[in-house]
C-alpha positions in Angstrom: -3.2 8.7 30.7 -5.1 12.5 31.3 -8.6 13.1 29.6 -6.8 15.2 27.4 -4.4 12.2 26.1 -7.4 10.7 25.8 -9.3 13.3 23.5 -5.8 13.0 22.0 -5.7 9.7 21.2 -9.8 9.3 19.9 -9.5 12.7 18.0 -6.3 10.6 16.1 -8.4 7.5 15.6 -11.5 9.5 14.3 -9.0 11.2 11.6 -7.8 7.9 10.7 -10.8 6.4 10.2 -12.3 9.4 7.9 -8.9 9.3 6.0 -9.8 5.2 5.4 -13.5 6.1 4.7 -12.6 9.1 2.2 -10.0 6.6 0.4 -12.5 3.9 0.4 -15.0 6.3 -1.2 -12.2 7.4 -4.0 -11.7 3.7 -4.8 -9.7 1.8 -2.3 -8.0 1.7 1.3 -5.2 3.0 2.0 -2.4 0.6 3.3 1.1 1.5 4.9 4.1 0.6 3.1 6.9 -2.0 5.7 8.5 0.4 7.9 12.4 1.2 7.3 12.0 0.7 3.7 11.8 3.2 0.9 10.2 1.0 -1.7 10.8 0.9 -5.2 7.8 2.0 -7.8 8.1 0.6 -10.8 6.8 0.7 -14.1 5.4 -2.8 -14.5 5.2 -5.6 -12.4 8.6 -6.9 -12.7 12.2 -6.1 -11.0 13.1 -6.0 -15.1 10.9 -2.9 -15.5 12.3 0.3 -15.0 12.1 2.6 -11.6 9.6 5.4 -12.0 10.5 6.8 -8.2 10.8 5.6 -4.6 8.4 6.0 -1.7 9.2 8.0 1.5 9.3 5.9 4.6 6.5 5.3 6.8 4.2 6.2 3.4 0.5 5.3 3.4 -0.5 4.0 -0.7 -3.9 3.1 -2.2 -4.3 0.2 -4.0 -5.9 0.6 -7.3 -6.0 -2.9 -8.6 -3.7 -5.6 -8.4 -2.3 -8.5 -10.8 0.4 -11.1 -11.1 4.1 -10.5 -12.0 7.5 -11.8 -10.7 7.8 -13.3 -7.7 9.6 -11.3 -5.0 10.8 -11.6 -1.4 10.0 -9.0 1.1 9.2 -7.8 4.9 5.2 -9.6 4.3 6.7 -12.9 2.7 6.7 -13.7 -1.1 4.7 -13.1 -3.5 3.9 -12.4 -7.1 1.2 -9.8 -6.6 1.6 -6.3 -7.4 0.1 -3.4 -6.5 -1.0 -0.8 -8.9 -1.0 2.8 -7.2 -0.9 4.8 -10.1 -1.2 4.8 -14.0 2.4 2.9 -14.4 3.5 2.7 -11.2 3.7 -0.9 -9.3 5.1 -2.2 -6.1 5.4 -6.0 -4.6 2.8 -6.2 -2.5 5.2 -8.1 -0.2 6.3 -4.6 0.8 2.7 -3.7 1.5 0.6 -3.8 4.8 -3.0 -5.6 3.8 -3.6 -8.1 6.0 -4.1 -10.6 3.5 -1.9 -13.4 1.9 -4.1 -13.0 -1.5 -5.5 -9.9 -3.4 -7.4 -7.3 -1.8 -8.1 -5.5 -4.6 -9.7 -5.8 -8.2 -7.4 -7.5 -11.4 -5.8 -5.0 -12.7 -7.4 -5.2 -16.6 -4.6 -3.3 -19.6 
């Protein structure tokens, strides 16, 4: 690797890192959605509830709060924890990146 794939590479980490600093600072960290999958948002935490839209692949989402729902099976095991990224709008976390088996964000609260 050059110096300047170096720079490359450190001047992409640094980015990242302000990008998961600035979401941390609006609220939450921002977590990548399974790659090869264009994920279902839905209105409540259910596969009952209606589809609001779907995510682009590879897409990056915040977790706003999280609470219990159906239990679904997905690329990160099963679950029946949501993630709330928007007023109305849900996703399994079992589609979601975190890290972590269990929450990693606040109860959701209606």
């Amino acid at each position: 690797m050059t110096t300047q794939d170096h720079q490359g590479a450190a001047e992409a980490e640094a980015e990242a890192a302000d990008g998961q600093a600035l979401a941390a600072s609006a609220g939450g960290l921002v977590y990548p959605v399974a790659p090869g999958y264009r994920v279902k948002v839905r209105q409540g935490p259910g596969t009952d509830t209606p589809v609001v839209r779907r995510l682009a692949d590879g897409a990056r989402i915040q977790i706003r709060c999280q609470t219990h729902g159906e239990k679904v099976s997905g690329p990160y095991g099963t679950s029946d924890i949501w993630d709330n990224i928007a007023p109305g709008e849900y996703i399994s976390d079992t589609y979601v990146r975190t890290g972590s088996s269990g929450t990693v964000a606040p109860a959701c609260t209606n």
